[in-house]
mmCIF file of the N, C-alpha and C atoms, coordinates in Angstrom:
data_MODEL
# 
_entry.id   MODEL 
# 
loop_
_atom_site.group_PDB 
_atom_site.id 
_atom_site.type_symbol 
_atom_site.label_atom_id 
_atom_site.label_alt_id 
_atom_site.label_comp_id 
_atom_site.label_asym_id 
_atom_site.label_entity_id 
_atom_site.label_seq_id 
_atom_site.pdbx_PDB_ins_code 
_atom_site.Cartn_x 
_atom_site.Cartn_y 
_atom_site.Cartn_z 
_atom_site.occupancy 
_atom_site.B_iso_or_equiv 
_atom_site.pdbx_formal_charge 
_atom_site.auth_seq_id 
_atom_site.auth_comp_id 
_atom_site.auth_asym_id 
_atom_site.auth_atom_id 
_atom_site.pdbx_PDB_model_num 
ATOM 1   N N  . UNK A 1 1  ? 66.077 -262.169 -132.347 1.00 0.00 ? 1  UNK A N  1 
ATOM 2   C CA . UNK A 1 1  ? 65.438 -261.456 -131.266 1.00 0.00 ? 1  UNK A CA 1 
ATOM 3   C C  . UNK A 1 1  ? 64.845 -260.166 -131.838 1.00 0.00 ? 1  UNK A C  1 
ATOM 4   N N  . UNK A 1 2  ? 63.753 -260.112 -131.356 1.00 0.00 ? 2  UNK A N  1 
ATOM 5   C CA . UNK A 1 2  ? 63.083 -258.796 -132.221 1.00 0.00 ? 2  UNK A CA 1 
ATOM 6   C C  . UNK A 1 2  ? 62.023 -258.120 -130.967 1.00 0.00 ? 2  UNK A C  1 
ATOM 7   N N  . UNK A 1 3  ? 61.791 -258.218 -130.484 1.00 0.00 ? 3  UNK A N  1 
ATOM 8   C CA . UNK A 1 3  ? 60.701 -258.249 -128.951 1.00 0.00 ? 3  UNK A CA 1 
ATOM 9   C C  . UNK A 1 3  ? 61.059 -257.837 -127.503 1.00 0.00 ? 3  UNK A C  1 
ATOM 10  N N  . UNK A 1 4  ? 60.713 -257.272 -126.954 1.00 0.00 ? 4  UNK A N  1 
ATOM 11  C CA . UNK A 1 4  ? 60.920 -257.075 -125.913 1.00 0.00 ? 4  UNK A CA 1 
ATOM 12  C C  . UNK A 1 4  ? 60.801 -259.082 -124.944 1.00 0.00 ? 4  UNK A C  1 
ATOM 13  N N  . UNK A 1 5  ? 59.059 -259.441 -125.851 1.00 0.00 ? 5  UNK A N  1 
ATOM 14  C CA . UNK A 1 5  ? 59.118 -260.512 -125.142 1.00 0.00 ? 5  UNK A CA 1 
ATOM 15  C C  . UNK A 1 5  ? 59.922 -261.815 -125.852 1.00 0.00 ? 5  UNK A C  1 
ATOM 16  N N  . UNK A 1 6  ? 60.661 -261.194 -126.429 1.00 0.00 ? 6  UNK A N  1 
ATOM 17  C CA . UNK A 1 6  ? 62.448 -262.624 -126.939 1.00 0.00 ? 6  UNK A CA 1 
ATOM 18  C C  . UNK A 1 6  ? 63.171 -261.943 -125.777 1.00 0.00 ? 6  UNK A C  1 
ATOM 19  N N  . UNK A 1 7  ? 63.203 -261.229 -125.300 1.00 0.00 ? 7  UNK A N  1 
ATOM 20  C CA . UNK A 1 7  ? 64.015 -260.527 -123.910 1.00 0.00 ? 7  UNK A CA 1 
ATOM 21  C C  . UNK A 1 7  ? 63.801 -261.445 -122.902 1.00 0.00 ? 7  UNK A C  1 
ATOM 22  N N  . UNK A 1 8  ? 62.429 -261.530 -122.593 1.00 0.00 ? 8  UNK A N  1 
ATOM 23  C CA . UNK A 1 8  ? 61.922 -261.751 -121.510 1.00 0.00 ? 8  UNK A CA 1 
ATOM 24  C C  . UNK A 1 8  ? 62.173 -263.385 -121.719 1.00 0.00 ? 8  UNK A C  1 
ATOM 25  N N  . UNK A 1 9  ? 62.063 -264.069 -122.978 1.00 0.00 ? 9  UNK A N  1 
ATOM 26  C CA . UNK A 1 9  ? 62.302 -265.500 -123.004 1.00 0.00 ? 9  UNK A CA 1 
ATOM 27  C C  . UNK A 1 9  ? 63.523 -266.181 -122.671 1.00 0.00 ? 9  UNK A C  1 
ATOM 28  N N  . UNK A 1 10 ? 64.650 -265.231 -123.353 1.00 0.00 ? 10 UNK A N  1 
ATOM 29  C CA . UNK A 1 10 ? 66.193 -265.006 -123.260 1.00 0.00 ? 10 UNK A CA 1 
ATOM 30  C C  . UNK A 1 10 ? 66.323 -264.754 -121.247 1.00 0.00 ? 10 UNK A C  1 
ATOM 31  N N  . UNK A 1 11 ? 65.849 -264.328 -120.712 1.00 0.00 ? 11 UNK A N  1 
ATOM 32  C CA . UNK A 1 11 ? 65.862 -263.843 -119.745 1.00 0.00 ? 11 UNK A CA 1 
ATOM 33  C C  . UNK A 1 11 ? 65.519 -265.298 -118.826 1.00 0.00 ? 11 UNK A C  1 
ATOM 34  N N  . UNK A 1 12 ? 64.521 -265.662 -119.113 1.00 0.00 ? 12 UNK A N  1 
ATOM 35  C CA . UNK A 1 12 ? 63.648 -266.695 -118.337 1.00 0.00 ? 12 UNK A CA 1 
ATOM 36  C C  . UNK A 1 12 ? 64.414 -268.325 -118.472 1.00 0.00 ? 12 UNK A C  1 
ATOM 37  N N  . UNK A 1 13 ? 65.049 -268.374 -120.083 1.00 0.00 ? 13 UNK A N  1 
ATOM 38  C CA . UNK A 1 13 ? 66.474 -269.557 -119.765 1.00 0.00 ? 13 UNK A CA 1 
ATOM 39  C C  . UNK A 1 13 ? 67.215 -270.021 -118.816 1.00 0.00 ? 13 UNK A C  1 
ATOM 40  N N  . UNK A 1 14 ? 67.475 -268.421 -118.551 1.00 0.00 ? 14 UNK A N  1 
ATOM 41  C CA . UNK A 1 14 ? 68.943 -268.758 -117.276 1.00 0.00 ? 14 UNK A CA 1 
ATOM 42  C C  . UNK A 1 14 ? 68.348 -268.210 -115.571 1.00 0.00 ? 14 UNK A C  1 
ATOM 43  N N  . UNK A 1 15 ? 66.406 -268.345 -115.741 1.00 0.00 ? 15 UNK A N  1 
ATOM 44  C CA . UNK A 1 15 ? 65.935 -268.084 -114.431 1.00 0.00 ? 15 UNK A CA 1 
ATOM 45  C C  . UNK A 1 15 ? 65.540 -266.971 -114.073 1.00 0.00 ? 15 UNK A C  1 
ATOM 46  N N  . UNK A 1 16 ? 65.385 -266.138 -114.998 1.00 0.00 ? 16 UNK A N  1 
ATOM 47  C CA . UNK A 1 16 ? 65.183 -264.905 -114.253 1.00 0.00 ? 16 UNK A CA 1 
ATOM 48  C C  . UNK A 1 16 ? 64.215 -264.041 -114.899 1.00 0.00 ? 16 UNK A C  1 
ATOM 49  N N  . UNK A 1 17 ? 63.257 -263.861 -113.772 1.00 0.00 ? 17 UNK A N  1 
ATOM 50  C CA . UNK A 1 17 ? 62.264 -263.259 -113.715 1.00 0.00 ? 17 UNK A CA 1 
ATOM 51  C C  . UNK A 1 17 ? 61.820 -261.732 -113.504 1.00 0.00 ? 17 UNK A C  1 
ATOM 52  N N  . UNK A 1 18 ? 61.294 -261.073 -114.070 1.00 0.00 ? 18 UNK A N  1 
ATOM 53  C CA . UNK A 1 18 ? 61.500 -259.342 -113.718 1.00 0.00 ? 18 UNK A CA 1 
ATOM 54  C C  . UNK A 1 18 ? 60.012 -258.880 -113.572 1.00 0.00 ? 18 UNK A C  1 
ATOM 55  N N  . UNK A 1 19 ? 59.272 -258.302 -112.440 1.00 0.00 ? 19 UNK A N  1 
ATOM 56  C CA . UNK A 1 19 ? 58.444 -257.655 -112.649 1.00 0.00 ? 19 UNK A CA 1 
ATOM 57  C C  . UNK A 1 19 ? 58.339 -257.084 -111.308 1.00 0.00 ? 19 UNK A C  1 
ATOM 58  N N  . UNK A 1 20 ? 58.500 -255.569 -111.629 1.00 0.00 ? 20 UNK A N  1 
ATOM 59  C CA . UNK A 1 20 ? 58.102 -255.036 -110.214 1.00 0.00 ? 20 UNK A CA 1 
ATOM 60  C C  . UNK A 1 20 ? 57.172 -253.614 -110.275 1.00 0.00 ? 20 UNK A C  1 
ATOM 61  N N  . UNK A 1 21 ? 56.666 -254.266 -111.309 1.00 0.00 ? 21 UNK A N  1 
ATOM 62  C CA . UNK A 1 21 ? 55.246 -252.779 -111.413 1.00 0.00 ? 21 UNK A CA 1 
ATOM 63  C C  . UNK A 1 21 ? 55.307 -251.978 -112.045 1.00 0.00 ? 21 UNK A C  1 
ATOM 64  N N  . UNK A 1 22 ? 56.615 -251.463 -112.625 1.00 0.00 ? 22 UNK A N  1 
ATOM 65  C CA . UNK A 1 22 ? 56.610 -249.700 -113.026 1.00 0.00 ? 22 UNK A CA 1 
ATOM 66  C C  . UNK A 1 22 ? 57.915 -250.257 -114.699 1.00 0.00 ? 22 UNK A C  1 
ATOM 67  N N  . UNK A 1 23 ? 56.891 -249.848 -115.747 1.00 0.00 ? 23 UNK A N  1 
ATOM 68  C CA . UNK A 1 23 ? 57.338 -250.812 -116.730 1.00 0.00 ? 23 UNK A CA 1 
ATOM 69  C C  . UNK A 1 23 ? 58.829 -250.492 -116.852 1.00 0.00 ? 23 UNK A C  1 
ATOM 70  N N  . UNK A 1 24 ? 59.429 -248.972 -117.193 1.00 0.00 ? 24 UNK A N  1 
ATOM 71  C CA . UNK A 1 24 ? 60.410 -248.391 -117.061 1.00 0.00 ? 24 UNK A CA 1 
ATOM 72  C C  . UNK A 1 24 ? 61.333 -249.043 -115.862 1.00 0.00 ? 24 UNK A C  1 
ATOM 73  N N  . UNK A 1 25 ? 61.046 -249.061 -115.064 1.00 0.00 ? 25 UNK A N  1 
ATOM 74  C CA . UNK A 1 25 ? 61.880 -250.107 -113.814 1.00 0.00 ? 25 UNK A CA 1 
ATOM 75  C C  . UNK A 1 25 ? 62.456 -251.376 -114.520 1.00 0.00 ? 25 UNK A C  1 
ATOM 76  N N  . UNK A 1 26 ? 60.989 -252.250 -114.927 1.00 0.00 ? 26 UNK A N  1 
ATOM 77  C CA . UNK A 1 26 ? 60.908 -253.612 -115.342 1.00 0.00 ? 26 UNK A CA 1 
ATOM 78  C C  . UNK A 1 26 ? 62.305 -253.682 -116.454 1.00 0.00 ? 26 UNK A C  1 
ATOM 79  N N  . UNK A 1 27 ? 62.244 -252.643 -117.251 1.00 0.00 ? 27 UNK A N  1 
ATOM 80  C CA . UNK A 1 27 ? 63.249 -252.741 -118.387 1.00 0.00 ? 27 UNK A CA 1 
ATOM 81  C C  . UNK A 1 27 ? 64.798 -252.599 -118.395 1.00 0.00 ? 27 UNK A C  1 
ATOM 82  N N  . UNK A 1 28 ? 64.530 -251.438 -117.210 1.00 0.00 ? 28 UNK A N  1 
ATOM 83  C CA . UNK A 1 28 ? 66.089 -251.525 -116.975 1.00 0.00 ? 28 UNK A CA 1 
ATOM 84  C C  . UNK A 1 28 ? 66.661 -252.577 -115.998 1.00 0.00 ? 28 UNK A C  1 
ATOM 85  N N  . UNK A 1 29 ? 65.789 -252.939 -115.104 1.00 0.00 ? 29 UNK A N  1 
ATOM 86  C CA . UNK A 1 29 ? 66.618 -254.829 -114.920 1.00 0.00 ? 29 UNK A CA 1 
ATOM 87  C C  . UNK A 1 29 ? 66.604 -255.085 -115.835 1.00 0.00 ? 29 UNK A C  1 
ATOM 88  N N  . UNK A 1 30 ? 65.591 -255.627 -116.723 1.00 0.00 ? 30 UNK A N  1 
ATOM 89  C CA . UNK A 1 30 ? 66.315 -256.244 -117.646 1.00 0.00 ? 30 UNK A CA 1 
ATOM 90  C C  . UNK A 1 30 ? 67.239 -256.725 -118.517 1.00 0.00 ? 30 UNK A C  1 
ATOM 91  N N  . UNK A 1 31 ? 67.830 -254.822 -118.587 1.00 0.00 ? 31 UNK A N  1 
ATOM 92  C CA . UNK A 1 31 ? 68.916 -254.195 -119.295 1.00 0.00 ? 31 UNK A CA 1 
ATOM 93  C C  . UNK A 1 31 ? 70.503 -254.680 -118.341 1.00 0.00 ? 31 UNK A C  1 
ATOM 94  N N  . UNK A 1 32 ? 70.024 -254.814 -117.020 1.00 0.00 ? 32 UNK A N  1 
ATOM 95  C CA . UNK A 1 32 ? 70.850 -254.998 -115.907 1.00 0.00 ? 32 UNK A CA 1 
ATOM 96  C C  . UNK A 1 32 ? 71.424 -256.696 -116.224 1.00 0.00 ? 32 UNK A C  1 
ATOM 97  N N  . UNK A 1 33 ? 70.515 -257.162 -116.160 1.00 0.00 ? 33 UNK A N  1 
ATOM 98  C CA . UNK A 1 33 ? 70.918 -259.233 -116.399 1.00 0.00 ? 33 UNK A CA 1 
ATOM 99  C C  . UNK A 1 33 ? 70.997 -259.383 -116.983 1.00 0.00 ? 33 UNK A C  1 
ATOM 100 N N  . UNK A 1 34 ? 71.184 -258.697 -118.641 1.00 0.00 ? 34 UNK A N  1 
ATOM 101 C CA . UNK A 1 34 ? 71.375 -258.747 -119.964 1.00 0.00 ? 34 UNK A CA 1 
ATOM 102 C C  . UNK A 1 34 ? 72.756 -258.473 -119.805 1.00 0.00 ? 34 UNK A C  1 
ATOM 103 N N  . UNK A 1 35 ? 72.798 -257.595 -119.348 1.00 0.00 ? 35 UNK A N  1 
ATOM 104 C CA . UNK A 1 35 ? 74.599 -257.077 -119.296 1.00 0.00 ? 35 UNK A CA 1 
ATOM 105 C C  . UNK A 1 35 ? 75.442 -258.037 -118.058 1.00 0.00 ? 35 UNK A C  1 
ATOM 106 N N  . UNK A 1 36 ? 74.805 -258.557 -117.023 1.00 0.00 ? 36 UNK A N  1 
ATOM 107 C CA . UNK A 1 36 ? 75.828 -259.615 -116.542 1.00 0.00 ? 36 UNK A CA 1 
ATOM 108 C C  . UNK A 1 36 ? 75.449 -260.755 -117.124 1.00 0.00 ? 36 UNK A C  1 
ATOM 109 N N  . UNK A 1 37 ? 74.787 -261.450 -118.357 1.00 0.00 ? 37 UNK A N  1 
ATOM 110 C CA . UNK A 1 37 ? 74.547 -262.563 -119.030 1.00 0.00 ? 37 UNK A CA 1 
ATOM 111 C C  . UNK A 1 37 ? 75.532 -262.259 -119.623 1.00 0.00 ? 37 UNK A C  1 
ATOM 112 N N  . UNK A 1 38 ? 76.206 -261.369 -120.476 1.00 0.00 ? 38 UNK A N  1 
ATOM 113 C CA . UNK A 1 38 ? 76.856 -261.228 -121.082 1.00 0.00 ? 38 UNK A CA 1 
ATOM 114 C C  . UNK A 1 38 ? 78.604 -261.205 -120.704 1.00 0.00 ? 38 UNK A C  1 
ATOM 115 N N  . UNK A 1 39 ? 78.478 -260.704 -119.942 1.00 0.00 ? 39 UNK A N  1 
ATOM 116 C CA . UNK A 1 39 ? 79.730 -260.312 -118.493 1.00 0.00 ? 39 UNK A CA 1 
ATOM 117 C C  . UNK A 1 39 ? 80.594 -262.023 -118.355 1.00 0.00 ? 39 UNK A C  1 
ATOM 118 N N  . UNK A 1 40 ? 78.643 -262.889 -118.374 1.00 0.00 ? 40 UNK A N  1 
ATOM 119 C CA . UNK A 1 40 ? 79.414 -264.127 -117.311 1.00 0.00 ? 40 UNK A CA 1 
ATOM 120 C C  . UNK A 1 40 ? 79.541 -265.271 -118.928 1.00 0.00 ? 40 UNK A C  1 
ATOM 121 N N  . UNK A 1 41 ? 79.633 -264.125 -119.803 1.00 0.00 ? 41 UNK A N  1 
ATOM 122 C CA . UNK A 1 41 ? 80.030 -265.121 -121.256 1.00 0.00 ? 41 UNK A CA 1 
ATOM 123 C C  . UNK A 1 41 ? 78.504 -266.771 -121.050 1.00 0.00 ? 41 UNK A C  1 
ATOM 124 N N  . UNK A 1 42 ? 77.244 -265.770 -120.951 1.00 0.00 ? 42 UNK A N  1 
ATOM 125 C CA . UNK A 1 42 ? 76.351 -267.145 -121.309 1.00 0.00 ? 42 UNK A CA 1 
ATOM 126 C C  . UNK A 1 42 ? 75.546 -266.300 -122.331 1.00 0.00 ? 42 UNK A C  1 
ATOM 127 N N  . UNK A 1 43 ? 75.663 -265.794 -122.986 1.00 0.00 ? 43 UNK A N  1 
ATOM 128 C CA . UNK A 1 43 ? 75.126 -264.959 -124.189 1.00 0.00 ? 43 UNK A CA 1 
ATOM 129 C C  . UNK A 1 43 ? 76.151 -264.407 -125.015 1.00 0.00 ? 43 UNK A C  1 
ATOM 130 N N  . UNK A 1 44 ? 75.964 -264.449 -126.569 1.00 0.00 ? 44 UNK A N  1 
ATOM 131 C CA . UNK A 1 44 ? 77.204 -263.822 -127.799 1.00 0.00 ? 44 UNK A CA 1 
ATOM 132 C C  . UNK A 1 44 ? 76.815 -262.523 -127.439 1.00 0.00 ? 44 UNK A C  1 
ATOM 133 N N  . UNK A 1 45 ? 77.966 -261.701 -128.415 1.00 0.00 ? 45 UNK A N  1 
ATOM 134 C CA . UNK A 1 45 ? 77.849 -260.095 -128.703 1.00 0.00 ? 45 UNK A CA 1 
ATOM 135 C C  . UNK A 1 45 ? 76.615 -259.991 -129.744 1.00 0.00 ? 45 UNK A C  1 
ATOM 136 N N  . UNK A 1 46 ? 76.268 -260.687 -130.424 1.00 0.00 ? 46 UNK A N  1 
ATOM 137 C CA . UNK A 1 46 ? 74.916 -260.409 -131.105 1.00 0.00 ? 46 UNK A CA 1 
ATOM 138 C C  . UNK A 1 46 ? 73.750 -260.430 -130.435 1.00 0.00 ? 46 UNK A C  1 
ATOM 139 N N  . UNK A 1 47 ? 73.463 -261.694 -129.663 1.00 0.00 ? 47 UNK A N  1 
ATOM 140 C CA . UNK A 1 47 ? 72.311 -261.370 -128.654 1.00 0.00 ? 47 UNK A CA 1 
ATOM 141 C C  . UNK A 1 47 ? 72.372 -260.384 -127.581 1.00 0.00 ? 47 UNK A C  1 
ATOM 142 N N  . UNK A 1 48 ? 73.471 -259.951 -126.906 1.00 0.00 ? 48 UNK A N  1 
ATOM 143 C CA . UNK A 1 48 ? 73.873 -258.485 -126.181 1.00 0.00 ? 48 UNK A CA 1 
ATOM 144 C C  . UNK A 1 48 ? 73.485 -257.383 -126.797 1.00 0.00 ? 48 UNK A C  1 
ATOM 145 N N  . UNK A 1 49 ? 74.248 -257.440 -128.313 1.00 0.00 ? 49 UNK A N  1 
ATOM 146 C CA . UNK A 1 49 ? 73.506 -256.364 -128.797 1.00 0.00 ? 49 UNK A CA 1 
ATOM 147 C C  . UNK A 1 49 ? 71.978 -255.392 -129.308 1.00 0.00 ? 49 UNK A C  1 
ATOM 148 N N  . UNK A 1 50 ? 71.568 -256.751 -129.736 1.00 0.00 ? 50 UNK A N  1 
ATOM 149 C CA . UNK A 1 50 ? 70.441 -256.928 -129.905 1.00 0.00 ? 50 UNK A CA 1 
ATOM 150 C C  . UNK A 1 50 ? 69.386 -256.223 -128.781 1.00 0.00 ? 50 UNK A C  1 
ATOM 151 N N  . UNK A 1 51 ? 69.669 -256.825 -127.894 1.00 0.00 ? 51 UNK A N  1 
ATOM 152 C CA . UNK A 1 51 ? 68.906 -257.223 -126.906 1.00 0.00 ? 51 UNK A CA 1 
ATOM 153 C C  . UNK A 1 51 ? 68.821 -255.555 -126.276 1.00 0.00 ? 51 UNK A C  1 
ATOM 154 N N  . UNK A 1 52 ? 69.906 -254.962 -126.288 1.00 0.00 ? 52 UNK A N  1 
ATOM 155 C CA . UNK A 1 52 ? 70.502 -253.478 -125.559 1.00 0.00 ? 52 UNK A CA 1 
ATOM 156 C C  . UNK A 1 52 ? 69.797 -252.646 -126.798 1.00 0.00 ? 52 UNK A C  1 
ATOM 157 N N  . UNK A 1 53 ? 70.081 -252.643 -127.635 1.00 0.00 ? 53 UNK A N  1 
ATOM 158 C CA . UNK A 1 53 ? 69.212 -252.097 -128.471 1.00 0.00 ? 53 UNK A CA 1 
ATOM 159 C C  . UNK A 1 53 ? 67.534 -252.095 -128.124 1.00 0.00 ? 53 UNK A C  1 
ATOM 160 N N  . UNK A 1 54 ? 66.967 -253.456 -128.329 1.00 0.00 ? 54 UNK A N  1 
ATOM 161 C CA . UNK A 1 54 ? 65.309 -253.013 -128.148 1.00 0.00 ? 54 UNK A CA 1 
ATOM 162 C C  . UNK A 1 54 ? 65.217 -252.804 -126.778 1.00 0.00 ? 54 UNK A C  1 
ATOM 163 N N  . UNK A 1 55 ? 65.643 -252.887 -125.611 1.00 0.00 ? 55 UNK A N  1 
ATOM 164 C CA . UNK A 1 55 ? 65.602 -252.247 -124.353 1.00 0.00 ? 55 UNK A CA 1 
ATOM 165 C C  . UNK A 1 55 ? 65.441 -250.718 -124.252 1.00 0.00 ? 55 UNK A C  1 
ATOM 166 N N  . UNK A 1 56 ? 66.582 -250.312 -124.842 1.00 0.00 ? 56 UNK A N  1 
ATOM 167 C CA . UNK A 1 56 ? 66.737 -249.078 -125.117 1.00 0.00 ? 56 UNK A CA 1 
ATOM 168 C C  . UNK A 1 56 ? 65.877 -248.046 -125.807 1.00 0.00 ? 56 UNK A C  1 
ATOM 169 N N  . UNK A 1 57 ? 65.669 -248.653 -126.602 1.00 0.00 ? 57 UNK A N  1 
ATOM 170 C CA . UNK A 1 57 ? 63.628 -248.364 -127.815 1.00 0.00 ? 57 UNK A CA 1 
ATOM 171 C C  . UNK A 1 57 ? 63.030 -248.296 -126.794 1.00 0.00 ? 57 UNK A C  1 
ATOM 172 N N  . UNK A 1 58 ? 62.618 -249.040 -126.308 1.00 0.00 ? 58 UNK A N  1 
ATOM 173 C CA . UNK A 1 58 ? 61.480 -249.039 -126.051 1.00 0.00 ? 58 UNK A CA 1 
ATOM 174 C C  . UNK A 1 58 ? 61.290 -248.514 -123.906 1.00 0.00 ? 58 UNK A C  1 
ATOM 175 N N  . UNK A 1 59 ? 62.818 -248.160 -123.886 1.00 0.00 ? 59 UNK A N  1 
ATOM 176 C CA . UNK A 1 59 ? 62.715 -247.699 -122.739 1.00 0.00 ? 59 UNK A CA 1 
ATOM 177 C C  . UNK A 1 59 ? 62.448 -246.282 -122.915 1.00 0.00 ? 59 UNK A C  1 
ATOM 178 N N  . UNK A 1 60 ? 63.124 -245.545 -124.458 1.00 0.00 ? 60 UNK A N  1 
ATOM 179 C CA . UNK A 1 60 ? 62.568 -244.020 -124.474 1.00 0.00 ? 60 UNK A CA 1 
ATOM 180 C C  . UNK A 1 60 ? 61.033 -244.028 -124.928 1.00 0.00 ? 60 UNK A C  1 
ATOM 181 N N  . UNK A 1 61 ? 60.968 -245.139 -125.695 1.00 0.00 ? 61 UNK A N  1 
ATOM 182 C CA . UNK A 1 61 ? 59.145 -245.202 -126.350 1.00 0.00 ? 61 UNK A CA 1 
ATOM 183 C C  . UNK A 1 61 ? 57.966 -245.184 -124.462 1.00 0.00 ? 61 UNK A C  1 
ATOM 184 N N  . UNK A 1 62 ? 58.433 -245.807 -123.561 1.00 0.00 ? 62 UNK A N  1 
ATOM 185 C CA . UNK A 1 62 ? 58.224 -245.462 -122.340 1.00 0.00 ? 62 UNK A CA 1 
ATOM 186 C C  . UNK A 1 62 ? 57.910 -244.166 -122.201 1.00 0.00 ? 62 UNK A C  1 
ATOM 187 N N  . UNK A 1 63 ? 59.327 -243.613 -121.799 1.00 0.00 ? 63 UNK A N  1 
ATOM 188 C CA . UNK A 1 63 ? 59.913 -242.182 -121.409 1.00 0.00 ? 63 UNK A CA 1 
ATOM 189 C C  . UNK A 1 63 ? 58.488 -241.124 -122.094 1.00 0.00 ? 63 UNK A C  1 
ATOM 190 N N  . UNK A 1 64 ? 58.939 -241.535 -122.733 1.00 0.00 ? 64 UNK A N  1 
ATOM 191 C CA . UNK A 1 64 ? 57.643 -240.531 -123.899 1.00 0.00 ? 64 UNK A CA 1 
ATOM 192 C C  . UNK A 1 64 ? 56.397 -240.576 -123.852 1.00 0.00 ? 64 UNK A C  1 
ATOM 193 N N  . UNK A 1 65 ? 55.679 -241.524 -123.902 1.00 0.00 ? 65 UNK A N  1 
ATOM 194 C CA . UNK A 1 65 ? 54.784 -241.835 -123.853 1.00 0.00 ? 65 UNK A CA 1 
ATOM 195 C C  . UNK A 1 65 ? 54.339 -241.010 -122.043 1.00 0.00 ? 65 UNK A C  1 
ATOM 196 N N  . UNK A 1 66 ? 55.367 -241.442 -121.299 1.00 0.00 ? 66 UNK A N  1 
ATOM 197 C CA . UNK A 1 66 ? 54.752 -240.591 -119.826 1.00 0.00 ? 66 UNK A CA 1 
ATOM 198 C C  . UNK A 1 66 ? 54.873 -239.293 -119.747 1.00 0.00 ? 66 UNK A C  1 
ATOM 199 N N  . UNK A 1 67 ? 55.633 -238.364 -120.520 1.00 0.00 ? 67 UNK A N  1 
ATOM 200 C CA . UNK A 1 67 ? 55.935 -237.280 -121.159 1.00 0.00 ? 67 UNK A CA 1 
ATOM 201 C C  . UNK A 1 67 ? 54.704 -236.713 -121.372 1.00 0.00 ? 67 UNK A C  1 
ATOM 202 N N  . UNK A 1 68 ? 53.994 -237.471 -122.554 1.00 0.00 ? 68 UNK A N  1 
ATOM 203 C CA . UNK A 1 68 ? 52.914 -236.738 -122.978 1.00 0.00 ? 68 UNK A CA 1 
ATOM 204 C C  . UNK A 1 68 ? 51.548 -236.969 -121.965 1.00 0.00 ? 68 UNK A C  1 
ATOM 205 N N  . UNK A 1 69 ? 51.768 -238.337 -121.249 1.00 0.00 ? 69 UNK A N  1 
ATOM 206 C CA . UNK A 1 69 ? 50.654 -238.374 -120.465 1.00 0.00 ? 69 UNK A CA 1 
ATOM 207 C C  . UNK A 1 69 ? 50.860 -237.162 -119.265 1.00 0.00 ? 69 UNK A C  1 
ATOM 208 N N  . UNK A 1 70 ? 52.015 -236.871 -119.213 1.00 0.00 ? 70 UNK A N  1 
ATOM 209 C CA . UNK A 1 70 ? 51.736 -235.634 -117.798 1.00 0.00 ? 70 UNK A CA 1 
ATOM 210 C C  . UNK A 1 70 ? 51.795 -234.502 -118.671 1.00 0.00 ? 70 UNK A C  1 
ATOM 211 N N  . UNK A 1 71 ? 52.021 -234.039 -119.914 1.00 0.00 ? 71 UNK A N  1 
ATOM 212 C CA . UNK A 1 71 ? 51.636 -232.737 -120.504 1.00 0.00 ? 71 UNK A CA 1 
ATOM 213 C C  . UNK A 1 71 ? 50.301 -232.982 -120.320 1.00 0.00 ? 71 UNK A C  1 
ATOM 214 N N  . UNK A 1 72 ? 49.727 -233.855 -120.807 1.00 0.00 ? 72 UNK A N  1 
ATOM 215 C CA . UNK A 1 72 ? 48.459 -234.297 -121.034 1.00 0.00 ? 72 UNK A CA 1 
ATOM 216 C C  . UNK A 1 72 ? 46.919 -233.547 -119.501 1.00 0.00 ? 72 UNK A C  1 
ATOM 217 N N  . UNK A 1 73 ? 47.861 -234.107 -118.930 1.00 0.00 ? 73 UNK A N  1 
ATOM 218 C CA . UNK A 1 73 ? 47.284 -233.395 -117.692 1.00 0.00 ? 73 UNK A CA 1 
ATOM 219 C C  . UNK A 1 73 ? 47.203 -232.671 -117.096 1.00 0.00 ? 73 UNK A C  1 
ATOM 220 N N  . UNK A 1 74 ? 48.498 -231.975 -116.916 1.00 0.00 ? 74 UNK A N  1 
ATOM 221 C CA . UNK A 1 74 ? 48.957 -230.315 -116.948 1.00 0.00 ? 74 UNK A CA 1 
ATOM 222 C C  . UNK A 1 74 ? 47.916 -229.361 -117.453 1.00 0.00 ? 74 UNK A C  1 
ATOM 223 N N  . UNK A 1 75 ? 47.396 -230.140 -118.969 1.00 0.00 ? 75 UNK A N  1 
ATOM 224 C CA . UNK A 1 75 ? 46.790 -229.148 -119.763 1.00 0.00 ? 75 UNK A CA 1 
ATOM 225 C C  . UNK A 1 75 ? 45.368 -228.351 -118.738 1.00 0.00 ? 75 UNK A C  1 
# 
């Protein structure tokens, strides 16, 4: 797993679908059914980990990115 979209594939196995507009939202469900995939023992501690890891990337690579877009505008 290396991708946000091996997340989304991992995700889409056991049915489940995430999109509700606001990417930061989108990720932390994700982060949410990742952690009861794991809970309900249908995913290892390596794909958990994994998986919590690039969530996490790329939820501050988010964060940031809107950071600078509202300095950005401020200016």
């Amino acid at each position: 797993m290396r991708t946000i979209y091996d997340i989304q594939q991992l995700l889409k196995r056991f049915g489940v679908f995430i999109y509700v507009g606001d990417r930061i939202a989108d990720l932390e469900l994700m982060e949410d059914e990742v952690r009861e995939l794991y809970k309900s023992q249908f995913i290892d501690t390596k794909e958990f980990q994994m998986a919590l890891l690039l969530l996490r990337q790329e939820i501050e690579r988010e964060k940031s990115k809107r950071l600078k877009q509202a300095s950005v505008k401020d200016e």
